[in-house]
C-alpha positions as CSV (number, residue, x, y, z in Angstrom):
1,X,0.0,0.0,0.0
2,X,2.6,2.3,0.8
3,X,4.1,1.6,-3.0
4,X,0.7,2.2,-4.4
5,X,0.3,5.6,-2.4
6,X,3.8,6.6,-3.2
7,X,2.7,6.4,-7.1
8,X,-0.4,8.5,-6.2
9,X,1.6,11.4,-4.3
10,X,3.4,11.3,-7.6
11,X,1.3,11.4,-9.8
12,X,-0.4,14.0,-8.1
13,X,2.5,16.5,-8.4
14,X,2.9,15.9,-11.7
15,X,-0.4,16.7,-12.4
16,X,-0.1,20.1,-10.4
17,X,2.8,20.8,-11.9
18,X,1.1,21.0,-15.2
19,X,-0.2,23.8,-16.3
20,X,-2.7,21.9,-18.3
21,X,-4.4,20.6,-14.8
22,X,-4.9,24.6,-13.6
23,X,-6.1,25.7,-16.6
24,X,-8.7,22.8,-16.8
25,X,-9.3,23.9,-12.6
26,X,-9.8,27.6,-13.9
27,X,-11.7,26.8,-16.5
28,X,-14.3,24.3,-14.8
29,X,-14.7,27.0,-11.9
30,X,-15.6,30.0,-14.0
31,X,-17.9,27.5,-15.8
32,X,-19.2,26.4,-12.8
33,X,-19.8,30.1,-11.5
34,X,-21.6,31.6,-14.6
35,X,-24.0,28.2,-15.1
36,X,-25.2,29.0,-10.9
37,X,-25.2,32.7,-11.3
38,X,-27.5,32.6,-14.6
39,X,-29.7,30.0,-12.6
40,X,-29.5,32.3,-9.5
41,X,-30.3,35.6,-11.6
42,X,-33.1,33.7,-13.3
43,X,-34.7,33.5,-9.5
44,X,-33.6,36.3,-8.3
45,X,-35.8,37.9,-11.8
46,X,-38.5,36.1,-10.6
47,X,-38.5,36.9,-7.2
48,X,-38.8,40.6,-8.0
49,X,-41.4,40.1,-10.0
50,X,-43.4,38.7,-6.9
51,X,-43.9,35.4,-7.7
52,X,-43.0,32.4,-5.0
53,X,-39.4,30.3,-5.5
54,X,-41.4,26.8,-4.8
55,X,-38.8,24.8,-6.2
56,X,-35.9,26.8,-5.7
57,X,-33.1,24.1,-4.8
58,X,-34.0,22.0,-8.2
59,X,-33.9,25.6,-9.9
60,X,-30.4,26.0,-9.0
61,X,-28.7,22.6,-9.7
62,X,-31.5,20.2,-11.4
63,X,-33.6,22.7,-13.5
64,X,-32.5,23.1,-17.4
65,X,-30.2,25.9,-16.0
66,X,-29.2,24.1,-12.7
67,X,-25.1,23.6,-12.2
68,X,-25.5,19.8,-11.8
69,X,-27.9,20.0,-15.8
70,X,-25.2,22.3,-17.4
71,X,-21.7,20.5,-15.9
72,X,-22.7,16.9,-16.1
73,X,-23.0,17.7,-20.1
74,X,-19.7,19.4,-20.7
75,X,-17.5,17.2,-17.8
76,X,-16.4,14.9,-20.4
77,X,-14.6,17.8,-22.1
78,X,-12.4,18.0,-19.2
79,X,-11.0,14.6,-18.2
80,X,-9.4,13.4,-21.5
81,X,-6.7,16.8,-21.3
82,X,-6.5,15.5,-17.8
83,X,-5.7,11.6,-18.2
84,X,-4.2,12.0,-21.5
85,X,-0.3,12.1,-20.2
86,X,-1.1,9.5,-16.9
87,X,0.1,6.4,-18.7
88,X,1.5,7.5,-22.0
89,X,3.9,10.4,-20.6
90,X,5.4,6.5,-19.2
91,X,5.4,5.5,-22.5
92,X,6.9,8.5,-24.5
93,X,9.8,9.6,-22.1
94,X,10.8,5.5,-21.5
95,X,10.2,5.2,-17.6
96,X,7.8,2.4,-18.3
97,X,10.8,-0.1,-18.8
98,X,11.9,1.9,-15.0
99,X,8.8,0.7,-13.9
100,X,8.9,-2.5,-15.6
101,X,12.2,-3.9,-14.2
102,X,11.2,-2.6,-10.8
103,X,9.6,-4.7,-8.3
104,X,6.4,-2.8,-8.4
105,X,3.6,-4.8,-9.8
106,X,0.8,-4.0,-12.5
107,X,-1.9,-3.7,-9.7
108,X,0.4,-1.0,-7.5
109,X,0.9,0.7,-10.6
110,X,-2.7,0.7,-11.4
111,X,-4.0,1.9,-8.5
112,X,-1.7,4.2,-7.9
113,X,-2.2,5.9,-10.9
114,X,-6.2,5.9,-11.0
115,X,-6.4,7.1,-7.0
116,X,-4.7,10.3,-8.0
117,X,-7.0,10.9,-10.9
118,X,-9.3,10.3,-8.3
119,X,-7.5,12.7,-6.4
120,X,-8.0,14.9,-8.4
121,X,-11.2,14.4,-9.1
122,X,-12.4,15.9,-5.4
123,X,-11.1,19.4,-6.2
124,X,-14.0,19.6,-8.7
125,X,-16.4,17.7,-5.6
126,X,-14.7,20.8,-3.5
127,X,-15.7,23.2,-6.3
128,X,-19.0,22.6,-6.2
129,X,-19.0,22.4,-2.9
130,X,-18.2,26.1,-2.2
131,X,-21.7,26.9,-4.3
132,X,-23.9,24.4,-2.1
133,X,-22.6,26.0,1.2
134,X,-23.4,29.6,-0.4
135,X,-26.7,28.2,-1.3
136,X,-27.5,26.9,2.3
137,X,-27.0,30.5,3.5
138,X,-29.2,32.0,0.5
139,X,-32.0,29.2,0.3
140,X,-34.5,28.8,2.3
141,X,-35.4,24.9,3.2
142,X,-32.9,23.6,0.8
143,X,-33.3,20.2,-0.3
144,X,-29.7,19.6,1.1
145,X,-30.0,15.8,0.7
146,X,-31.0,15.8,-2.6
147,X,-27.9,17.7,-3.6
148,X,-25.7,15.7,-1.9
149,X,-27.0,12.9,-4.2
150,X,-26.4,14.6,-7.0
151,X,-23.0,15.2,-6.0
152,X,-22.2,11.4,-5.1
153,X,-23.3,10.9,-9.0
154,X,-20.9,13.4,-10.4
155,X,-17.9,11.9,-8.4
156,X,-19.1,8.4,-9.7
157,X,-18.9,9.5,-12.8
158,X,-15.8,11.6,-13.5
159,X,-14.2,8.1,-11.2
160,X,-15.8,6.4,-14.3
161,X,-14.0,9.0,-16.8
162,X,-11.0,9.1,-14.7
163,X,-10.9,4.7,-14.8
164,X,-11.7,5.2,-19.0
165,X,-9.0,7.9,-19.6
166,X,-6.4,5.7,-17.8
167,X,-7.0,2.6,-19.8
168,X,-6.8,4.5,-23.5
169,X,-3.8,6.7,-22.2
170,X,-2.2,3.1,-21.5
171,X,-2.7,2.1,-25.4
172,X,-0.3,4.7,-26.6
173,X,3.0,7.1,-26.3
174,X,1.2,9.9,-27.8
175,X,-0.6,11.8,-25.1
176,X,-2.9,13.8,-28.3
177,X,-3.7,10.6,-29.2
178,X,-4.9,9.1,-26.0
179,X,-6.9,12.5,-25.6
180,X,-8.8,11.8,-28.9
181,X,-9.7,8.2,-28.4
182,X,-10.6,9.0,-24.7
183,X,-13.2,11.4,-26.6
184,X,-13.9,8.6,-28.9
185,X,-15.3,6.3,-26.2
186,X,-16.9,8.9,-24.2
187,X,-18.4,9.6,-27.4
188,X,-19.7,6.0,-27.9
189,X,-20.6,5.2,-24.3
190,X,-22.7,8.3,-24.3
191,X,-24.4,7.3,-27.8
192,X,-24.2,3.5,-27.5
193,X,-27.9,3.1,-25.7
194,X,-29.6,4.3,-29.4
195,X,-27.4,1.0,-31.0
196,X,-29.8,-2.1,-32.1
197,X,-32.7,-1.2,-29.5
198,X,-34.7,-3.0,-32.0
199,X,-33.5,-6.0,-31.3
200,X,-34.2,-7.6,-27.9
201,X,-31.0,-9.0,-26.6
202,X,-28.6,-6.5,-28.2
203,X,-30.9,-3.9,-26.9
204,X,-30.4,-5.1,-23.2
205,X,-26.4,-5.2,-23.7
206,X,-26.8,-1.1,-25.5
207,X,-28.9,0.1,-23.3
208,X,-26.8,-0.9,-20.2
209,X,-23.6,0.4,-21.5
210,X,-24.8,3.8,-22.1
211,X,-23.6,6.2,-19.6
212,X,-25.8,8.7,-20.8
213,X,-28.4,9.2,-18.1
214,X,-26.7,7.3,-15.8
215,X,-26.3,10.4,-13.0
216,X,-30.4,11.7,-13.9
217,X,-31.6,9.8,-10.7
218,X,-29.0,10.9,-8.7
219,X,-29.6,14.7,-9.3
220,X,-33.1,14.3,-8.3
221,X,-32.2,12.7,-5.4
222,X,-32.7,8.7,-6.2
223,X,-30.0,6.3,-5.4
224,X,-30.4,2.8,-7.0
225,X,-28.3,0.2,-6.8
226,X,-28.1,-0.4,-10.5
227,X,-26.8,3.0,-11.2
228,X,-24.1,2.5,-8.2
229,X,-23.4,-0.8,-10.0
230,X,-23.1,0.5,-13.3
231,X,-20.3,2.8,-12.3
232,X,-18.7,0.4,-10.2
233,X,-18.7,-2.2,-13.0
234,X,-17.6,0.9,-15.4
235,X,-14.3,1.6,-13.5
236,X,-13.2,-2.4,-12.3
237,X,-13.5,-3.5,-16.3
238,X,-11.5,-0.5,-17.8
239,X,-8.9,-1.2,-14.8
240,X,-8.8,-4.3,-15.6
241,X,-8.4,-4.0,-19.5
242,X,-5.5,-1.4,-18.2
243,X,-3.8,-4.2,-15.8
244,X,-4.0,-7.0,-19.2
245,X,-2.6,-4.5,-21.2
246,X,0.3,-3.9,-18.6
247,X,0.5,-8.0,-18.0
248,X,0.7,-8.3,-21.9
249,X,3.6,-5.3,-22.3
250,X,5.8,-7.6,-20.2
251,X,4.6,-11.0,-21.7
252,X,4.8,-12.5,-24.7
253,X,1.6,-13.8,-25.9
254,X,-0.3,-14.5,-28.9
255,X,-3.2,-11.8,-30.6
256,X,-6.0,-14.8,-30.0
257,X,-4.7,-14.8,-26.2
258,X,-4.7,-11.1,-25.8
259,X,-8.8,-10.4,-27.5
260,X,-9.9,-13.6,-25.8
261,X,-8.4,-12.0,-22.9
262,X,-9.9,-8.4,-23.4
263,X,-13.3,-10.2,-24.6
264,X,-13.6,-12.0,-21.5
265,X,-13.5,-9.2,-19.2
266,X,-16.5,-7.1,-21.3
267,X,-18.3,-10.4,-20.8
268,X,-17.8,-10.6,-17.2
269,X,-18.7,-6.7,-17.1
270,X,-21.8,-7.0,-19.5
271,X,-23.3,-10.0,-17.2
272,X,-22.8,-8.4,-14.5
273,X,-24.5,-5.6,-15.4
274,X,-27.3,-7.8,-16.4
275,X,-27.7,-9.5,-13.2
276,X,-27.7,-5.8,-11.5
277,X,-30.1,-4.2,-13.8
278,X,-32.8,-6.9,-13.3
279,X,-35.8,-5.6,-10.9
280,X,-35.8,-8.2,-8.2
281,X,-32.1,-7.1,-7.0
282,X,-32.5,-3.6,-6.9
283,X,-32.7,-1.5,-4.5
284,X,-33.5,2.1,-3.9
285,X,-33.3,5.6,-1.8
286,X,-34.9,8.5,-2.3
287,X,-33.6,11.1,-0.4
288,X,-36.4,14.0,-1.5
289,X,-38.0,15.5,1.8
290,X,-41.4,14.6,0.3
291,X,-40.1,11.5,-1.5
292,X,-40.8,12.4,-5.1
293,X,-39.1,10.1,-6.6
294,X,-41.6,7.0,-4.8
295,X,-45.5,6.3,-5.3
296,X,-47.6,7.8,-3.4
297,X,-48.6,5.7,0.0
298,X,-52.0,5.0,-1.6
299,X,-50.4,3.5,-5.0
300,X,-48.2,1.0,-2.8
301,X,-51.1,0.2,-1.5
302,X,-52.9,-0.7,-4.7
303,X,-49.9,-2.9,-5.2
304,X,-49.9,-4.9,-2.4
305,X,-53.6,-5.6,-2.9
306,X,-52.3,-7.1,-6.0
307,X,-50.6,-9.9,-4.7
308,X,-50.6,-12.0,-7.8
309,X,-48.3,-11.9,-11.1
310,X,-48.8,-8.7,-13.2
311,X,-48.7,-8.5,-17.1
312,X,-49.1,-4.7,-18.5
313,X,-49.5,-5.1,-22.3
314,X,-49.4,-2.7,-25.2
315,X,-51.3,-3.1,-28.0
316,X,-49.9,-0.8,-30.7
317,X,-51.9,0.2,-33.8
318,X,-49.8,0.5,-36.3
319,X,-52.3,3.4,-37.8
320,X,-52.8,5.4,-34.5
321,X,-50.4,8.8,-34.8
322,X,-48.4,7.6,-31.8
323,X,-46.9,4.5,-33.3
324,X,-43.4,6.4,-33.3
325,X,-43.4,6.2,-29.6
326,X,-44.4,2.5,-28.8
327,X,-42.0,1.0,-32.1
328,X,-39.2,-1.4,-30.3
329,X,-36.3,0.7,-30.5
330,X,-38.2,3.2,-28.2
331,X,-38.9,0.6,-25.8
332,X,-36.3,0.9,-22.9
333,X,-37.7,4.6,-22.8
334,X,-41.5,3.4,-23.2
335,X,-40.5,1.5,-20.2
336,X,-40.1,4.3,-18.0
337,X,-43.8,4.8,-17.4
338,X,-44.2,2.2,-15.1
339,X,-40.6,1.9,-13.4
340,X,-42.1,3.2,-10.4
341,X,-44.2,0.4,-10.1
342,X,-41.9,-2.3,-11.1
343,X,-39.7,-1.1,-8.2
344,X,-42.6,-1.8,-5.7
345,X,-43.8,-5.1,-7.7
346,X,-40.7,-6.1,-10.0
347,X,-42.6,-9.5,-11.6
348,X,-44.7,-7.3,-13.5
349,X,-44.3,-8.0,-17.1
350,X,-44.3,-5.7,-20.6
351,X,-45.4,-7.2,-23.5
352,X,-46.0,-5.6,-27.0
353,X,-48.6,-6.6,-29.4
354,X,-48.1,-5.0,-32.9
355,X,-51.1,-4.5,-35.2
356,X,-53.1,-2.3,-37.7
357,X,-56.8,-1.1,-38.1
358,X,-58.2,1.7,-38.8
359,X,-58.7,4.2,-36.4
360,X,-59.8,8.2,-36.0
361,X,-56.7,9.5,-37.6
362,X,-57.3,12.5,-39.9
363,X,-53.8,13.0,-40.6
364,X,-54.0,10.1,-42.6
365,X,-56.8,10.8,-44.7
366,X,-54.5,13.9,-45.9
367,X,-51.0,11.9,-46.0
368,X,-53.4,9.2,-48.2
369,X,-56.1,10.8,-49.7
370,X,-56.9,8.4,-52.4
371,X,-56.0,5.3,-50.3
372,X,-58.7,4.2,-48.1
373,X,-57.3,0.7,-47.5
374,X,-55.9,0.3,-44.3
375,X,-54.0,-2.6,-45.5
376,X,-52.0,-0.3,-48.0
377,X,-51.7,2.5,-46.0
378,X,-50.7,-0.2,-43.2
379,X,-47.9,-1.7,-46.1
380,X,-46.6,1.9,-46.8
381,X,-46.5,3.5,-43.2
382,X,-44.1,-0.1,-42.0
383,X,-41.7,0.4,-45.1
384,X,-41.0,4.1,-44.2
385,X,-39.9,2.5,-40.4
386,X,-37.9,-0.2,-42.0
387,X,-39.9,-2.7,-40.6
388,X,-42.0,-5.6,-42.1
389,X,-45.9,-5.8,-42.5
390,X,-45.8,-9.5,-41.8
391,X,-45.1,-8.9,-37.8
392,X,-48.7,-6.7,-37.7
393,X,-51.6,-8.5,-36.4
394,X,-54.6,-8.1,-39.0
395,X,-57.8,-6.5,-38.1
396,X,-59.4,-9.6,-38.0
397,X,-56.0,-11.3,-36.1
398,X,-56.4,-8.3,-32.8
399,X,-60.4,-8.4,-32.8
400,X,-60.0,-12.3,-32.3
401,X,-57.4,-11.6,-29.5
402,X,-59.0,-9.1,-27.8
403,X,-61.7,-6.6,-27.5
404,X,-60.2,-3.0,-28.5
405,X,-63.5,-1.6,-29.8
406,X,-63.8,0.0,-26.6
407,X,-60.7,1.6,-27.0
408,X,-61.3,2.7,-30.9
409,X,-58.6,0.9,-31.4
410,X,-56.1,3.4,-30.2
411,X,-53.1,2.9,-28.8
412,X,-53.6,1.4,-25.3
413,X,-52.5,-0.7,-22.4
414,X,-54.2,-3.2,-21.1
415,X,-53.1,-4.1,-17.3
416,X,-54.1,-8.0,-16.2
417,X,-54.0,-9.3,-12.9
418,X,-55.8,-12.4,-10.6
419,X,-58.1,-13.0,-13.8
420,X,-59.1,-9.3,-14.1
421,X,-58.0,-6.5,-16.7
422,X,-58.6,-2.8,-17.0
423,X,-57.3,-0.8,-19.6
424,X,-55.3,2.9,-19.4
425,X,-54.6,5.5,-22.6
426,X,-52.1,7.6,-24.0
427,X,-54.0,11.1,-23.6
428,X,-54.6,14.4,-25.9
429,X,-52.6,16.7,-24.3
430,X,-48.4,18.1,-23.8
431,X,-47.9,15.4,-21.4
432,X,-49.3,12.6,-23.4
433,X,-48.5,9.6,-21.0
434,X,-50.6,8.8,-18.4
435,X,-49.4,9.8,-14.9
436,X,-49.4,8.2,-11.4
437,X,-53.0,9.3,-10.8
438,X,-54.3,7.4,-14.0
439,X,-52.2,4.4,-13.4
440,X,-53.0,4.1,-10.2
441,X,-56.6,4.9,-10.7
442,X,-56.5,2.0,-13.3
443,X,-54.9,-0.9,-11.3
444,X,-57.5,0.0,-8.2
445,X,-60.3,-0.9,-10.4
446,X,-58.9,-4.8,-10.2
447,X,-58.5,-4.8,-6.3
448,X,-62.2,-4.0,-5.8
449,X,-65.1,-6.0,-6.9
450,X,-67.2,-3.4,-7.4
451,X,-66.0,-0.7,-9.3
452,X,-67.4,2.7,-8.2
453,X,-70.4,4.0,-10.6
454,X,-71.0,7.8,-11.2
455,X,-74.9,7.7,-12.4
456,X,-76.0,11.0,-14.6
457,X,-79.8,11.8,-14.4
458,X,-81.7,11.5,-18.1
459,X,-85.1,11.5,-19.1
460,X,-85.6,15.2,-18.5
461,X,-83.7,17.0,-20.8
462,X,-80.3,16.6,-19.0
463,X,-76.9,17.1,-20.1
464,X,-75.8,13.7,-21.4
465,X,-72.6,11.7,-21.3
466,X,-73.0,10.3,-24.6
467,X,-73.0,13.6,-26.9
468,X,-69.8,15.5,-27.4
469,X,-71.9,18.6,-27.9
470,X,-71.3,22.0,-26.1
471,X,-74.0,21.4,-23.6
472,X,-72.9,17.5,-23.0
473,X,-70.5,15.6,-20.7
474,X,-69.4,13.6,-23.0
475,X,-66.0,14.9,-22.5
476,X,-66.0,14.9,-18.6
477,X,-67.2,11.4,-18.1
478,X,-66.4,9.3,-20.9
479,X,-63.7,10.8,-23.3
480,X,-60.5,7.9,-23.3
481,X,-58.6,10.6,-24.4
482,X,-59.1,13.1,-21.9
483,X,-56.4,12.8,-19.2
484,X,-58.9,14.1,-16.5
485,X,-62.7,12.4,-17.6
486,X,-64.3,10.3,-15.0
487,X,-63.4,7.3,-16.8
488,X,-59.5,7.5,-16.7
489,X,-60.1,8.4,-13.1
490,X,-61.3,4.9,-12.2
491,X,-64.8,5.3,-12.3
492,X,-67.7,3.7,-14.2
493,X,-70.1,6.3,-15.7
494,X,-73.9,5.3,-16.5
495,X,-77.0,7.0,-17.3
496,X,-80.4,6.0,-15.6
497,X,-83.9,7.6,-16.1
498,X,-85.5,8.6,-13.1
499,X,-89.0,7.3,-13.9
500,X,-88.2,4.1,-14.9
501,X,-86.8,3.3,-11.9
502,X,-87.6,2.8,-8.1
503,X,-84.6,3.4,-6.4
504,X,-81.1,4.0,-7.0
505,X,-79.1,0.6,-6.6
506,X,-76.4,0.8,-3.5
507,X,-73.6,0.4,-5.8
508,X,-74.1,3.9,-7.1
509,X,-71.4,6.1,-6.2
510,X,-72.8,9.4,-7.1
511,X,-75.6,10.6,-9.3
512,X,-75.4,13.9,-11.3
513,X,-78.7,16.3,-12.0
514,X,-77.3,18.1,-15.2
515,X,-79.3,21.4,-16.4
516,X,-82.4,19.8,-16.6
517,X,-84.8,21.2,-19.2
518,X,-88.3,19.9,-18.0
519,X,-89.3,19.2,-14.1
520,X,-89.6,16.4,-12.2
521,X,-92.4,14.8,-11.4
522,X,-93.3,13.3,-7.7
523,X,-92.1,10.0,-8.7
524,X,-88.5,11.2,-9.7
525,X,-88.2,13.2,-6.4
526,X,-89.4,10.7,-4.0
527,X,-86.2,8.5,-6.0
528,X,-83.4,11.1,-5.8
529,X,-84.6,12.5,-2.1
530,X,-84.7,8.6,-0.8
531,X,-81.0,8.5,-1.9
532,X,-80.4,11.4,-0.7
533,X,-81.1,10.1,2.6
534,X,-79.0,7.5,3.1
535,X,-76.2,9.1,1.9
536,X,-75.7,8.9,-1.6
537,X,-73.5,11.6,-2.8
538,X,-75.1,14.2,-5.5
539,X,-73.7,17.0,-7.5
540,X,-75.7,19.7,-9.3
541,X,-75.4,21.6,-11.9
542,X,-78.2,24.0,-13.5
543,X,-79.0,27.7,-15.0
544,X,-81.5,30.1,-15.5
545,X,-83.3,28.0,-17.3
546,X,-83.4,25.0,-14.8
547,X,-83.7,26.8,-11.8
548,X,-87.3,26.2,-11.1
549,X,-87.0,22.4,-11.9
550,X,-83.9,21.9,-9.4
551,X,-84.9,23.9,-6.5
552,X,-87.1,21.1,-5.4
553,X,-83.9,18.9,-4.9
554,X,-81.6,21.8,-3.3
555,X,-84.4,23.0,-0.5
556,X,-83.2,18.9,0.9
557,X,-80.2,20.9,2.0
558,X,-81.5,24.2,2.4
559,X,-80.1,25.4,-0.6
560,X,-81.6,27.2,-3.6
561,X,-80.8,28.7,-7.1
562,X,-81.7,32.8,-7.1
563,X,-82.8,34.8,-10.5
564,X,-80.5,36.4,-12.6
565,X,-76.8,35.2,-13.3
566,X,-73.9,36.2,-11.2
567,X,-71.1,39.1,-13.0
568,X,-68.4,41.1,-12.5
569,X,-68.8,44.6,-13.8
570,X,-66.5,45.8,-15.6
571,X,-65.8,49.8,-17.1
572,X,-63.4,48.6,-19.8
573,X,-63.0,45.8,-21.6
């Protein structure tokens, strides 16, 4: 140890003898500076302008101007002037065969050299450092925990640039060169997770390589293991591809020994990462004061009422205008909706189901005008993605399958558990994919047997759920592509006629009077005020033209609906 820390000190001076290492220190601290003053300026704007800092702390280092946002994008400019000399300044100036005949082994030198990168590494930890203790003296409740995660994924990752810069500085005498192919593979590791995502194993082996992304959970304040892994995994295989390429300088061996060799130890590094990525073995912390980055107490416990195996599937319509998001090189990210819940029950399961049938998509009635076919249009629309018309269910192959009618044959997931499924939508609006709420909302309707009912009053005129009129609630109860209509909220919605019936049945959540247009008659009072009485929830809604036939109901509650309609005066307009 002493030999390996001797190296370090070293190394150490060496690298603050260079006046390449200060200029990259000067250079990352005015960067740093400028990225939290524009952040703090932009708040600062605000705050003059009156409006509440809410989220102040993620403003400053997680927002799309925050110093963690801006620096973890431009730190792999730094360490390849920084690790290009470490092993090839050996190389160039002859001091490897020094090291070489010495009894100092591969492993000392190693480590020696990588721990003062690593070093090295903590004056840009203690950099940022000086603008978290300014901002606990300027900010008001900061989130102090979930910047300290952040800055436990920066140093994992420049350890990660620092283990990747020693290995290609190790291939060669020229320190340019080193610093171009440590470019080159921070290049490709940040690019790599795009690489064959349409195919299923190749996309497992891309995806996990990619160390683009890799810090996004720990600036929000998320630790998982896999992340912690990754890095971890990062740093011992570019080590060890640095110690075989030392073992190999002093060996003779042949070129099948030495990729076998080098082949072996991605293998060992790409199973690993396998093993550590899969859901059972993961573990997590969120270290948010309100826990953000977790379900909600009342979604975990919509989990554990579902006790039994979990399949979410996607059936995709190859004709819908979100194909581009669900098609299999997009799947990783697609993924993403429901990794909160996969960390609470990690046997769920993702399936895809590909297929075409026509749909209500008017864009292609103008892309296709004279081709009505949805065959053809099906043919044309799976060329232009490079992908093959044969692996589409036909119409009559999904309606055998499964009943999407419902749906209109949109895009839409279905969610199956214990024998029971229940279906949730991509929605019309900026955020597209459903949310916790709808989720959540969804997978309650299969823990209880009886799925609450919201009943809307007809028969006298009222505002109905089936018309997507002005006047109707078409859109508030039953649109599947409105984010926010009783039906994506986990209720059933029905419509009963007050005269045919005798009382409201008990499973009857709630019953809605809309803006009636004729009165009720004794018979449809005596129903309403009898459920009314033992406790049946009601919402009304009415005008100046149903005033008269709704005070009748309100004077149960001592309410009633006045003349006139309510304004706000105004001089100007």
């Amino acid at each position: 140890m002493k030999t390996t820390l001797k190296i370090t000190g070293n190394e150490l001076r060496m690298l603050f003898c260079s006046p390449i290492a200060w200029i990259v220190l000067v250079i990352f601290f005015f960067h740093c500076g400028s990225s939290f003053c524009e952040a703090l300026g932009m708040d600062l704007k605000w705050k003059a302008q009156g409006y509440d800092l809410e989220r102040i702390t993620t403003d400053l280092f997680v927002g799309y101007r925050g110093l963690y946002k801006v620096m973890l994008d431009k730190i792999f400019i730094y360490f390849p002037l920084l690790t290009m000399a470490i092993m090839s300044r050996e190389y160039s100036e002859g001091s490897i065969s020094l090291l070489y005949s010495s009894p100092i082994s591969n492993r000392k030198i190693v480590w020696g050299k990588y721990l003062a990168l690593v070093t090295f590494s903590l004056t840009f930890i203690a950099i940022f450092a000086l603008f978290i203790v300014y901002s606990l003296f300027v900010v008001p409740e900061m989130e102090i925990m979930m910047v300290l995660a952040g800055l436990l994924g920066f140093f994992m990752m420049c350890c990660a640039y620092s283990a990747i810069g020693l290995f290609m500085s190790s291939l060669t005498r020229y320190q340019v060169v080193a610093a171009i192919g440590t470019f080159a593979v921070l290049a490709l590791l940040n690019n790599i997770g795009s690489f064959g995502q349409q195919y299923p194993l190749l996309r497992e082996i891309t995806y996990w390589f990619s160390i683009n992304g890799r810090t996004q959970y720990f600036v929000y304040g998320m630790i998982r293991s896999e992340d912690v892994l990754y890095f971890l995994i990062i740093i011992a295989m570019f080590l060890s591809l640095t110690l075989t390429k030392l073992h190999f300088d002093r060996t003779r061996k042949r070129a099948v020994v030495k990729v076998a060799r080098y082949v072996a130890i991605v293998v060992v590094a790409v199973v690993l990462g396998y093993v550590s990525s899969r859901p059972k073995v993961q573990a997590y912390c969120d270290l948010t004061s309100n826990k953000s980055n977790t379900l909600t107490p009342a979604s975990q416990e919509i989990l554990r009422k579902l006790d039994g195996p979990m399949t979410i599937t996607t059936y995709v319509n190859l004709l819908d205008k979100d194909i581009y998001t669900y098609l299999p090189k997009n799947f990783k990210n697609d993924t993403r909706v429901f990794a909160n819940y996969i960390r609470f029950k990690p046997e769920i399961k993702l399936k895809y189901v590909y297929y075409y049938h026509d749909c209500n998509n008017p864009e292609l009635d103008i892309r296709f005008p004279k081709m009505k076919d949805p065959y053809e249009r099906a043919k044309i629309i799976a060329k232009g993605l490079r992908m093959n018309i044969e692996d589409f269910l036909s119409p009559e192959e999904i309606e055998e399958m499964v009943d999407l009618s419902g749906e209109e044959f949109f895009t839409s997931r279905e969610i199956s558990c214990n024998g029971r499924s229940v279906f949730v939508r991509m929605f019309n609006d900026m955020q597209r994919y459903p949310g916790e709420a709808e989720i959540s909302a969804a997978m309650s309707r299969l823990c209880d047997e009886k799925r609450p009912i919201v009943a809307f009053a007809s028969g006298n005129g009222e505002r109905s759920i089936f018309k997507a009129g002005d006047r109707d609630f078409y859109v508030f109860g039953r649109n599947i592509k409105m984010r926010h209509a009783l039906t994506n909220q986990g209720f059933d919605t029905q419509e009963i006629n007050l005269e045919s019936i005798d009382r409201i049945p008990d499973d009857f959540l709630a019953l809605v009077i809309g803006d009636p247009l004729e009165a009720y008659d004794e018979h449809q009072l005596a129903v309403i005020r009898e459920f009314i009485a033992r406790g049946g929830n009601i919402m009304v809604a009415g005008s100046g033209k149903s005033r008269e036939y709704l005070n009748p109901i309100l004077e149960e509650f001592g309410l009633f609906l006045r003349e006139g309609i309510i304004v706000s005066p105004q001089e100007e307009l």
